[in-house]
C-alpha positions in Angstrom: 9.9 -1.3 13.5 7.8 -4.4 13.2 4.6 -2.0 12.2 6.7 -0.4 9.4 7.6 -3.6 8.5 3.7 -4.9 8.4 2.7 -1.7 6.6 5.7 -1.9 3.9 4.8 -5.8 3.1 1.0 -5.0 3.1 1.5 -1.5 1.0 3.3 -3.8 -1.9 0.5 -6.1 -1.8 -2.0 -3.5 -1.9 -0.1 -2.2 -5.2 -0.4 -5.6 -6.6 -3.9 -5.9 -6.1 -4.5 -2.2 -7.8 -2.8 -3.4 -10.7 -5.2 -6.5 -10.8 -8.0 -3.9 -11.0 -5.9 -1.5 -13.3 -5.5 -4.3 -16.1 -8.4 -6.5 -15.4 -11.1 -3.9 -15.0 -10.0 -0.5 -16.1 -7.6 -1.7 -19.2 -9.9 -0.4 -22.1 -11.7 2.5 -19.9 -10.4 6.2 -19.8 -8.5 5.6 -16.2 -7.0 2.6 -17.7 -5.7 3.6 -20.8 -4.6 7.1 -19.6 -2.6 5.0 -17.0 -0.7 2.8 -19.4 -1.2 5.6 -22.4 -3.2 3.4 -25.0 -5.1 3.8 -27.6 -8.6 2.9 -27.6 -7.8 0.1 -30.5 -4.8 -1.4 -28.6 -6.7 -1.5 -25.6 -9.3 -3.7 -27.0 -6.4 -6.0 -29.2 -4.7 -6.3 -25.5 -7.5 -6.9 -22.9 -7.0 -10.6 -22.5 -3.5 -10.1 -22.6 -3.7 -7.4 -19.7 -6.3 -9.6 -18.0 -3.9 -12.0 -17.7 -1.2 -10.2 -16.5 -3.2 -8.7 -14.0 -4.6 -12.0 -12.5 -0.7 -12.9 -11.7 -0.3 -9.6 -9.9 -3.5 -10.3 -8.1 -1.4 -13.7 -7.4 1.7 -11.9 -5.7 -0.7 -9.6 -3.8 -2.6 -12.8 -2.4 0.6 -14.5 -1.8 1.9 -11.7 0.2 -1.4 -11.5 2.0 -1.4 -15.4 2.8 2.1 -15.7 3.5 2.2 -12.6 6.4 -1.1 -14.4 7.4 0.7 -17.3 8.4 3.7 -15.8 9.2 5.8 -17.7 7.0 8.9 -15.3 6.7 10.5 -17.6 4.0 6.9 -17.2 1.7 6.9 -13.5 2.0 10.2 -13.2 1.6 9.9 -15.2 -2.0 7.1 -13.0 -3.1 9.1 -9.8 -2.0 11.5 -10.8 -4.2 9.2 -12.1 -7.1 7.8 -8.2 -6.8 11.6 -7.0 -7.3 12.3 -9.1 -10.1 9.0 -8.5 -11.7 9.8 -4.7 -11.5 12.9 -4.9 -12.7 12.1 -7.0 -15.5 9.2 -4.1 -16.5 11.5 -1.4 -15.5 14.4 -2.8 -17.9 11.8 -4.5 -21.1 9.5 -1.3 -21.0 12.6 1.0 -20.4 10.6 3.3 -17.9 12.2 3.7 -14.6 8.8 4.4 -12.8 8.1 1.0 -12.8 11.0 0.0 -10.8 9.9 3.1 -8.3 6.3 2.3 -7.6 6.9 -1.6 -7.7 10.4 -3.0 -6.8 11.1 -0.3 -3.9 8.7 -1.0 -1.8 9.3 -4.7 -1.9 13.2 -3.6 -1.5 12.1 -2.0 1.6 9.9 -4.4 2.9 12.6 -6.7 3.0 15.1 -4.6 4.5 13.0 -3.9 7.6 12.2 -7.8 7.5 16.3 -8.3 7.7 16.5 -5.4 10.5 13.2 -7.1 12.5 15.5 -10.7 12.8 18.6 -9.1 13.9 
């Protein structure tokens, strides 16, 4: 259970870290904007924007990262749940469901097998 558990907390933060490269790097390339489904036009008016958004994700993803580190249950639990929110939040303002898929239930999961690892 514990290696599921490893691989479900790391899996979110590797997510987190794609969408750093997603929105940083690839936000006004062809992978990029075919991901999100921009234009060329709003890509470029939104770069900084997406930049931005995509260092805080690369700020979960490290958080995860140093938190399982250093096992501090309590730190990884708090980004877990910063990831749920955060997917939620996209899933509900954007009002597409996949977000909530590819970044809530994972971190829903994670924290589940975190709950059945301290029983």
């Amino acid at each position: 259970m514990e290696i599921l558990t490893t691989a479900l907390t790391l899996l979110v933060s590797l997510i987190h870290f794609y969408f750093l490269y997603l929105e940083m790097v690839l936000w006004t390339k062809p992978k990029g904007m075919k991901t999100f489904r921009l234009e060329k036009d709003f890509a470029e008016k939104t770069k900084v924007l997406a930049a931005n958004q995509g260092l805080y994700n690369g700020f979960l993803a490290a958080g995860i990262l140093w938190s399982w580190t250093f096992e501090n249950h309590a730190a990884v639990l708090f980004f877990l749940w910063c990831v749920i929110i955060a997917g939620i939040y996209g899933s509900y303002s954007l009002k597409k469901r996949t977000i909530f898929y590819i970044q809530s239930i994972p971190a829903i999961l994670a924290i589940a097998f975190i709950y059945i690892n301290t029983l």
